[in-house]
Phi, psi and omega in degrees: 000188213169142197239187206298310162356303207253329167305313201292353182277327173297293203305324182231073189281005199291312232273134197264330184272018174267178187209143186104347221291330166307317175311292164357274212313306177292322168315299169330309153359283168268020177228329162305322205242044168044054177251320186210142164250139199267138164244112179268165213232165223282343185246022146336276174310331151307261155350312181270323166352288177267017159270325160336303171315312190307296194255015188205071185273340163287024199215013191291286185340281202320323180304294196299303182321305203271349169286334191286336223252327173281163193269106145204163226232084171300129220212081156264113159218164185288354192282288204313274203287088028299344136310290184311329183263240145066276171338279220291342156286270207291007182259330191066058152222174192311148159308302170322324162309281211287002175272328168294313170290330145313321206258312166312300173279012150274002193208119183284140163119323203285170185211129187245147194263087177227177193244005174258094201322289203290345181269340165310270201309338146311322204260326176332286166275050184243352182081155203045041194232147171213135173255121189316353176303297201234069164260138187265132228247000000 
């Protein structure tokens, strides 16, 4: 799974100030040609939205289409939201963050992908975390 960080990196590789987009890109790749699968947690679609809306709103369709679009698995269950709330107290950070990362240490096997430094170096050692910096491109 892959939090808002790394989607807004598909949708606008345009953006000269992002940084990974290679990395990004290859994850994307690889989730078309079903080496990995996203399981998200339900306000995915949301989250990444409404930063589109913020910061690129001529570009909201064409976003909401190719995101409506992709093969993923919304994952609302309760062990997941008492992770996520578990996280997000002891970590001191937003729930929404920490629901990606719920849904990850909830499903053996997962791996959640982000691109967000400082909640990575809170998180690290809770496991199943990769920061999209050193995803392999």
């Amino acid at each position: 799974m892959v939090d808002a960080s790394v989607a807004i990196k598909w949708l606008r590789p345009d953006q000269s100030d992002e940084l990974d987009v290679g990395q990004a890109l290859a994850l994307l790749e690889h989730i078309d040609q079903q080496q990995v699968f996203m399981l998200q947690p339900p306000h995915f679609l949301a989250e990444v939205m409404a930063v589109i809306a913020r910061r690129a709103p001529e570009y909201a369709d064409r976003v909401f289409n190719a995101l409506s679009n992709l093969d993923m698995t919304l994952v609302e269950r309760s062990d997941v939201y008492r992770c996520a709330i578990r996280l997000s107290i002891e970590l001191q950070h937003h729930l929404f963050d920490t629901l990606y990362h719920g849904v990850a240490l909830q499903t053996p096997g997962a791996q959640f992908v982000t691109a967000d430094e400082a909640y990575y170096r809170k998180a690290r050692d809770k496991g199943q975390i990769q920061l999209l910096h050193n995803y392999p491109s």
